[in-house]
Backbone bond lengths (Angstrom), bond angles and torsions (degrees), N, CA, C in turn:
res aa  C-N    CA-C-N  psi(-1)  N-CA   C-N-CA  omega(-1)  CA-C   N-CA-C  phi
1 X - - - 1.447 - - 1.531 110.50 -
2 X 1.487 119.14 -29.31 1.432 108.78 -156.75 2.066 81.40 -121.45
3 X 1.343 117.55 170.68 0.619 102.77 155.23 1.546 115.53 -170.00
4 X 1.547 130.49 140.58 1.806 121.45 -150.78 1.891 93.36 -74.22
5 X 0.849 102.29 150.24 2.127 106.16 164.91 1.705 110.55 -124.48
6 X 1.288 128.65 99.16 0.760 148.51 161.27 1.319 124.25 -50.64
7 X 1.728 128.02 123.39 1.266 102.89 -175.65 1.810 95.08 -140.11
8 X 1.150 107.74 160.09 1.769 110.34 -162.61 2.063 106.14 -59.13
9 X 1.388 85.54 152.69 1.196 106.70 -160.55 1.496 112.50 -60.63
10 X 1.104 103.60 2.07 1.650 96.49 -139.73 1.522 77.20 -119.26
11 X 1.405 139.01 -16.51 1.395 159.31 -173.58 1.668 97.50 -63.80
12 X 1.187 118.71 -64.62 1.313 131.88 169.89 1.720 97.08 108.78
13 X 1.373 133.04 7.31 1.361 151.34 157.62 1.293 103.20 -43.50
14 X 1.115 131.68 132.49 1.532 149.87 161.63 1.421 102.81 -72.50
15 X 1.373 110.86 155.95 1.588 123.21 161.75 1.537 121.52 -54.62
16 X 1.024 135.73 108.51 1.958 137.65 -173.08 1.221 82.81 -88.74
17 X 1.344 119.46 152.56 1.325 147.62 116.57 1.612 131.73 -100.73
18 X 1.439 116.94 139.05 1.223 100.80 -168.15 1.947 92.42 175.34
19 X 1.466 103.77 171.96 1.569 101.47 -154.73 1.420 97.82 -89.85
20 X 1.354 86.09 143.21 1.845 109.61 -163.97 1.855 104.36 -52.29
21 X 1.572 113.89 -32.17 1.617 114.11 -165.83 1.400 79.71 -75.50
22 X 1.178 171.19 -159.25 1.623 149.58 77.51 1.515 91.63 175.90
23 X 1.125 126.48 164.86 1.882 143.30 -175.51 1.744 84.84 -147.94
24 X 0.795 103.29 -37.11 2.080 99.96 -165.19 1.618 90.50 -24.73
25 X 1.215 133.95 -63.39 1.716 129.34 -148.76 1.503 82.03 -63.53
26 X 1.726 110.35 -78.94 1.428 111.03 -164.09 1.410 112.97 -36.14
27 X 1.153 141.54 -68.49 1.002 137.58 -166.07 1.860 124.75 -54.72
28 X 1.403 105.20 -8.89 1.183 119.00 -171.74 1.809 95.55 -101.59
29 X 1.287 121.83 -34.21 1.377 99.11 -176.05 1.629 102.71 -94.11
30 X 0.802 122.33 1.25 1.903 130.13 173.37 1.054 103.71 -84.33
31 X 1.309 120.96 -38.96 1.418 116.78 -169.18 1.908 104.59 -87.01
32 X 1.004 122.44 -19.39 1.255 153.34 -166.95 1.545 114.69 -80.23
33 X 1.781 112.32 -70.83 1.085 115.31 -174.65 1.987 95.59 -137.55
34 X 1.049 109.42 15.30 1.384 112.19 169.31 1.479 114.75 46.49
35 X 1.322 101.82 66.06 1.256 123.23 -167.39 1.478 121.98 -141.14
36 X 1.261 123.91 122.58 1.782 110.35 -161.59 1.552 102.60 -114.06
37 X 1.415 126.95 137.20 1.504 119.93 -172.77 1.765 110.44 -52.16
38 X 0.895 116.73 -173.23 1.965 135.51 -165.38 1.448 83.78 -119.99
39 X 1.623 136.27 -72.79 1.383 134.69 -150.62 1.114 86.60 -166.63
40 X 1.758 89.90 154.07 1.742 118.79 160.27 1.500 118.02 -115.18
41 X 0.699 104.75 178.45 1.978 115.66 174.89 1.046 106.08 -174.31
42 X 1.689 124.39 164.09 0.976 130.17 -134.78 1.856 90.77 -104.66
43 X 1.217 126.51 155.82 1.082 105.19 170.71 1.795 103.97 -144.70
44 X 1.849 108.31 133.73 1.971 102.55 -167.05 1.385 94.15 -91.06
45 X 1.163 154.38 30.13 1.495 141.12 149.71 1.821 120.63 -167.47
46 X 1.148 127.90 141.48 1.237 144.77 -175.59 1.453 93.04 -78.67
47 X 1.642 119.71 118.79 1.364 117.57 169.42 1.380 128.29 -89.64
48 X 1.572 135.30 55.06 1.097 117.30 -170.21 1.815 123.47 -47.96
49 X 1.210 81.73 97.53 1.775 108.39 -174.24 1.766 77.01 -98.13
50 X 1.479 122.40 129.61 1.787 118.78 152.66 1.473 90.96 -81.95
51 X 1.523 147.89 -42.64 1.469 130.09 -124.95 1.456 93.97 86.96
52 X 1.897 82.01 132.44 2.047 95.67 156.03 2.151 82.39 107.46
53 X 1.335 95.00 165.99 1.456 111.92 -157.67 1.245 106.60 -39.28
54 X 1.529 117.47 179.05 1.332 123.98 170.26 1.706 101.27 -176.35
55 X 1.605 127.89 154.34 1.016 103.06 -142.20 2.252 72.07 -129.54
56 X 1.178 121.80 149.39 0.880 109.05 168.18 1.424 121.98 -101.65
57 X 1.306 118.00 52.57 1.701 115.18 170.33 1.132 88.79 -127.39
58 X 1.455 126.50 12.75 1.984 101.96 -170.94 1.640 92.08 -118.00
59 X 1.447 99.52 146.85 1.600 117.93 174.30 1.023 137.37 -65.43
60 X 1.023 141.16 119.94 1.406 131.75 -168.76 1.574 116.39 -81.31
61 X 1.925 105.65 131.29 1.655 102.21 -169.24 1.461 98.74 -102.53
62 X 1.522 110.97 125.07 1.333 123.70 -175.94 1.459 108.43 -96.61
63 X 1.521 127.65 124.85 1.515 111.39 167.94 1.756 87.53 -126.21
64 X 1.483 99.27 -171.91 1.788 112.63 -175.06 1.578 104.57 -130.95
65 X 0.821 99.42 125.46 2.261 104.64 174.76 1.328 88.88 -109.89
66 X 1.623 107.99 112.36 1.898 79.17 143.43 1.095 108.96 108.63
67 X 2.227 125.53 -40.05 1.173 115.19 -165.29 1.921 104.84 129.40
68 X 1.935 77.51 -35.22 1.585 97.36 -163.90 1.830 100.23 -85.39
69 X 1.482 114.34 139.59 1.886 106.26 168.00 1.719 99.78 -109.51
70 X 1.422 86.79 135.67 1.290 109.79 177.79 1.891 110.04 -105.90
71 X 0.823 136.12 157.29 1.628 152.30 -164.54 1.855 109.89 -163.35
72 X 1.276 87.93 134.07 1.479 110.05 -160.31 1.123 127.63 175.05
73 X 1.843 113.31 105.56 1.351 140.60 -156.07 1.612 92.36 -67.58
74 X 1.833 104.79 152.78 1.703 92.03 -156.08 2.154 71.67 -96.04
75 X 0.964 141.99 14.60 1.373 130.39 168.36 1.133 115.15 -71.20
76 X 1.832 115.49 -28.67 1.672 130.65 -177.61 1.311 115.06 -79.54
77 X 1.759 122.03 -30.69 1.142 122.55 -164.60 1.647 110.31 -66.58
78 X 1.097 127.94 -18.68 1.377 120.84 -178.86 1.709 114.58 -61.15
79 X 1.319 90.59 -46.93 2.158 92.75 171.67 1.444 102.78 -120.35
80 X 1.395 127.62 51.02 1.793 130.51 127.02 1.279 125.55 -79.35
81 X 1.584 119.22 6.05 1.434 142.17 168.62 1.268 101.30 -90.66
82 X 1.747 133.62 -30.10 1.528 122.47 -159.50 1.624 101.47 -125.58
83 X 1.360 121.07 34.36 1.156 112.12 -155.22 2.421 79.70 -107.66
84 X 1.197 92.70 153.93 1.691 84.03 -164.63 1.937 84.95 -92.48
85 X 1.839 87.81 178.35 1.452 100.41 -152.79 1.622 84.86 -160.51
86 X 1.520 133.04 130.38 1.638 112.72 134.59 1.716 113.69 -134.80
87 X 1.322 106.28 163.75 1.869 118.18 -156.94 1.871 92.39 -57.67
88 X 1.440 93.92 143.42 1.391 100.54 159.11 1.723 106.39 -100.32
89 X 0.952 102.84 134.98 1.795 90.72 -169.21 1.332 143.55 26.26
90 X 1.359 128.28 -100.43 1.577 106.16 176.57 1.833 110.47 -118.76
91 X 1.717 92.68 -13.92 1.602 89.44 -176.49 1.958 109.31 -134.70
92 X 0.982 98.53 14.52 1.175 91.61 163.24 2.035 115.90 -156.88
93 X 1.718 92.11 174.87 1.650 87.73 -157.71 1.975 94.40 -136.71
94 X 1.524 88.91 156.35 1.966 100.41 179.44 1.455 93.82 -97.89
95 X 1.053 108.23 150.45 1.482 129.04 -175.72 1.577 105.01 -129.60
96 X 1.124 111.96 112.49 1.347 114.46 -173.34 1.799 106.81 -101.98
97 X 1.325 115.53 117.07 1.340 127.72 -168.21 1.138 121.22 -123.94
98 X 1.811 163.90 153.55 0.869 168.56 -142.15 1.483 103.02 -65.88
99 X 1.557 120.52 -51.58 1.198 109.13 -161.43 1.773 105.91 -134.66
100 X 1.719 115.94 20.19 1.338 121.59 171.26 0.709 98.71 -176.82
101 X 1.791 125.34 -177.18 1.520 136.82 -172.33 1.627 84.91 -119.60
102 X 1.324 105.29 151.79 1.411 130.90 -171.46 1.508 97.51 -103.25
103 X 1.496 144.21 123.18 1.362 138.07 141.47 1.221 125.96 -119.10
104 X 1.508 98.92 123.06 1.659 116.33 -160.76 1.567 99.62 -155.16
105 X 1.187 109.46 146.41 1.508 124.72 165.68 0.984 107.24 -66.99
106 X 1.896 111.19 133.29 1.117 137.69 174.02 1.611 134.50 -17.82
107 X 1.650 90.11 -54.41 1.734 108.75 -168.32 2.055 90.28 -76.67
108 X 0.994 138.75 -22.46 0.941 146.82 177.97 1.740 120.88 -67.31
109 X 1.642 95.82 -53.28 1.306 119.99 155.62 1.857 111.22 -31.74
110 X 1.166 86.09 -68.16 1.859 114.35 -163.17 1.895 78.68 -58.03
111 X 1.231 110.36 -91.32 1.684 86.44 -170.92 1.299 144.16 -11.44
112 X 1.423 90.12 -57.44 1.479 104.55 -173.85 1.787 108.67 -56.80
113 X 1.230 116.94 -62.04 1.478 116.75 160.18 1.168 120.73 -44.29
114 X 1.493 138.12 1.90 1.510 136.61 173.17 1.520 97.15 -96.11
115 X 1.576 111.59 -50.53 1.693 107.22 -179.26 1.788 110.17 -80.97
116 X 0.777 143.78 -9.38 1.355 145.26 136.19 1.520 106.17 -24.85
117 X 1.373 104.55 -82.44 1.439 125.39 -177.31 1.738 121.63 -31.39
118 X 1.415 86.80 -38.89 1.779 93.53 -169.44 1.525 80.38 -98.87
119 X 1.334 166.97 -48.72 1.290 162.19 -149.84 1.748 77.07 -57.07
120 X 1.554 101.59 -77.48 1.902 113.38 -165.99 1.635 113.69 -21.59
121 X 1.483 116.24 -28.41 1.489 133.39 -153.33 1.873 85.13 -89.12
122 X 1.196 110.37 -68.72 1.193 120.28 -162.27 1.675 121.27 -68.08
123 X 1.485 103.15 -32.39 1.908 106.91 -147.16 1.597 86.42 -102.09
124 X 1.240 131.37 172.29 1.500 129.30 -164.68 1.683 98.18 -110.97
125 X 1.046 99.35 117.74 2.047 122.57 170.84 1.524 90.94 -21.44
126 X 1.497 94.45 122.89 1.475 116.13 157.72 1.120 119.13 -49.03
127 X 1.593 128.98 -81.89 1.614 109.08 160.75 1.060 163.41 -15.97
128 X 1.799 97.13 -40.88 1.577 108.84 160.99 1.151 119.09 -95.80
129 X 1.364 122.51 6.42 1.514 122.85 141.47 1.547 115.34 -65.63
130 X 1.259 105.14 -60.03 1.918 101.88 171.19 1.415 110.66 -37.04
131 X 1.221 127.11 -56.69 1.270 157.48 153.17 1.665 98.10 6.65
132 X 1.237 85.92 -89.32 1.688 106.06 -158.57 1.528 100.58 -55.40
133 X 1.774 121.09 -49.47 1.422 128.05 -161.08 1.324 90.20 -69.96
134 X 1.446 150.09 -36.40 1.274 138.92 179.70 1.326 142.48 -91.37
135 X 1.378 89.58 11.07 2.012 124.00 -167.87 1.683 90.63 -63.33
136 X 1.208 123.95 -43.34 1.472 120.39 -163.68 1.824 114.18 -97.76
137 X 1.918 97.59 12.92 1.622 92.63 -168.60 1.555 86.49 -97.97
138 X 1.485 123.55 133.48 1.152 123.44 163.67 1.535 124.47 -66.49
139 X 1.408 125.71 128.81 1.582 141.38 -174.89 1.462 105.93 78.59
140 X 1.605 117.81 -0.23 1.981 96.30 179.52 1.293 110.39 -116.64
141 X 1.046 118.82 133.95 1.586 128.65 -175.54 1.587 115.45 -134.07
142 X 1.141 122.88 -176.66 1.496 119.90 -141.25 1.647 97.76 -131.54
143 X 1.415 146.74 106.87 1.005 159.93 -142.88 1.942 94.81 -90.87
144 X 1.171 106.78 141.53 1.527 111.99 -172.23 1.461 102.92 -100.08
């Protein structure tokens, strides 16, 4: 369903992800910087990675909008609310993320930021997870 588009290095293009039936991404960075991807592959989940720490003992909580699976360390969920985004035409939007651009339709978008939202309610603040694991490192502390 989803799938990464790769485009040459030398392009300076980030990795897209976005649904395998769809041109919306392609057509937006061709039309953009006139540039056509190298390869695709298939890809089973959208990583909302924002950028910035991540701890590798914690699990990743997978839910599905849509059809689509999403994955997302509950250390990230605190700024997967502030990560920027703008509309690709009338129904769908780029999601700009640590390590690719996200392309997905809008109403999809909008979900995904609703289950985010209730994750934020439930899963324990990323920071004060940093927080706690660094309480005992002398001089490093965790910026608010």
């Amino acid at each position: 369903m989803l799938e990464a588009i790769h485009y040459n290095p030398h392009s300076r293009i980030r990795m897209h992800i976005s649904l395998a039936s769809a041109s919306v991404c392609e057509d937006d960075v061709s039309e953009r910087y006139n540039v056509l991807p190298m390869t695709k592959t298939p890809v089973e989940a959208a990583y909302l990675d924002p950028g910035g720490f991540c701890f590798n003992d914690t699990e990743n909580i997978e839910f599905t909008v849509r059809g689509i699976t999403f994955s997302v360390k509950p250390e990230h969920l605190y700024s997967v609310d502030d990560v920027s985004w703008r509309p690709l035409g009338d129904s769908w939007v780029k999601v700009y993320l640590g390590h690719c651009c996200l392309v997905i339709p809008s109403i999809v978008w909008i979900e995904v930021q609703s289950v985010i939202s209730a994750l934020n309610e439930v899963c324990p603040n990323g920071q004060q997870m940093l927080r706690e694991r660094l309480s005992d490192v002398d001089g490093v502390g965790v910026k608010d």
